[in-house]
C-alpha positions in Angstrom: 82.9 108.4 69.3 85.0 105.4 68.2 87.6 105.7 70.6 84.9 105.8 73.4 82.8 102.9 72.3 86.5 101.0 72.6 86.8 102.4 75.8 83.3 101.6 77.2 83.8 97.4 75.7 87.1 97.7 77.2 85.6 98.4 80.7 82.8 96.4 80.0 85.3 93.4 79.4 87.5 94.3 82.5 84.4 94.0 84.8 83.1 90.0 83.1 86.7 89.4 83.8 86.7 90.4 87.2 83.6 88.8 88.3 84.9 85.5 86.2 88.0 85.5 88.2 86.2 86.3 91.5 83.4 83.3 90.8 86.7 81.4 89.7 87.8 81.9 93.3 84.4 80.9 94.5 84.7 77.5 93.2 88.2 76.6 93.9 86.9 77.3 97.7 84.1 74.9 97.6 86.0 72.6 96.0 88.9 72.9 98.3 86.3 73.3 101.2 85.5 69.3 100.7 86.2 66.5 102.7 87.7 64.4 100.7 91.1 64.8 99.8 91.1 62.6 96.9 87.4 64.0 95.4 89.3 67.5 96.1 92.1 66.3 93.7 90.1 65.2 91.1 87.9 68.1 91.2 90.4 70.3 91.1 92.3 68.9 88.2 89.6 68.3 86.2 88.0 71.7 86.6 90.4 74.4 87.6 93.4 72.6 85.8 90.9 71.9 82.8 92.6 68.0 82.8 90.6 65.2 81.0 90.2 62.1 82.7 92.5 60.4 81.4 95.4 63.0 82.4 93.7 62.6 85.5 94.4 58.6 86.1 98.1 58.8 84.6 99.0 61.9 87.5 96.9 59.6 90.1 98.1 56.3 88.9 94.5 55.2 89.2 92.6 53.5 85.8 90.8 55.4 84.0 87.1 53.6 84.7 88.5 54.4 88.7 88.6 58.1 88.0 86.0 57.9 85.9 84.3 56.4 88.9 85.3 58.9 91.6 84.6 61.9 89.2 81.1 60.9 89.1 81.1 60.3 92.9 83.3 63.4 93.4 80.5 65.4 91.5 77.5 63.9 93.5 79.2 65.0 96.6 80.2 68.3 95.4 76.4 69.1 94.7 75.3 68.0 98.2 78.3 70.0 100.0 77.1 73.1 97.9 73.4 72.7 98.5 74.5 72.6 102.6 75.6 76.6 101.7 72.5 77.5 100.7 
């Protein structure tokens, strides 16, 4: 009974990965779907490559408040471009 219960939460783990990965995938479309190629960038980095701002800004060789800036732009414009999907 064990061996099956490990069996059933390894399945049962396999699936939540699956659909993680595949919404994942979802996002890095939208995201990639924008028009902006530096909001894209930003985006990206900050949410698929899990950087922090800061990282950000060095790799861009924009300041910080800049990035910190644009992400909050960026994010405004992601909302909108995903509400046009609906």
């Amino acid at each position: 009974e064990e061996v099956t219960h490990i069996v059933d939460l390894e399945e049962e783990i396999n699936a939540d990965l699956g659909a993680l990965l595949m919404l994942r995938n979802k996002i890095i479309n939208e995201i990639q779907s924008m028009d902006n190629p530096i909001y894209i960038n930003i985006l990206y980095k900050r949410y698929v490559q899990y950087k922090s701002l800061e990282e950000i800004a060095v790799e861009t060789s924009y300041s910080y408040r800049w990035i910190k800036h644009l992400h909050g732009i960026a994010l405004q414009e992601f909302k909108r471009f995903i509400k046009g999907f609906d």
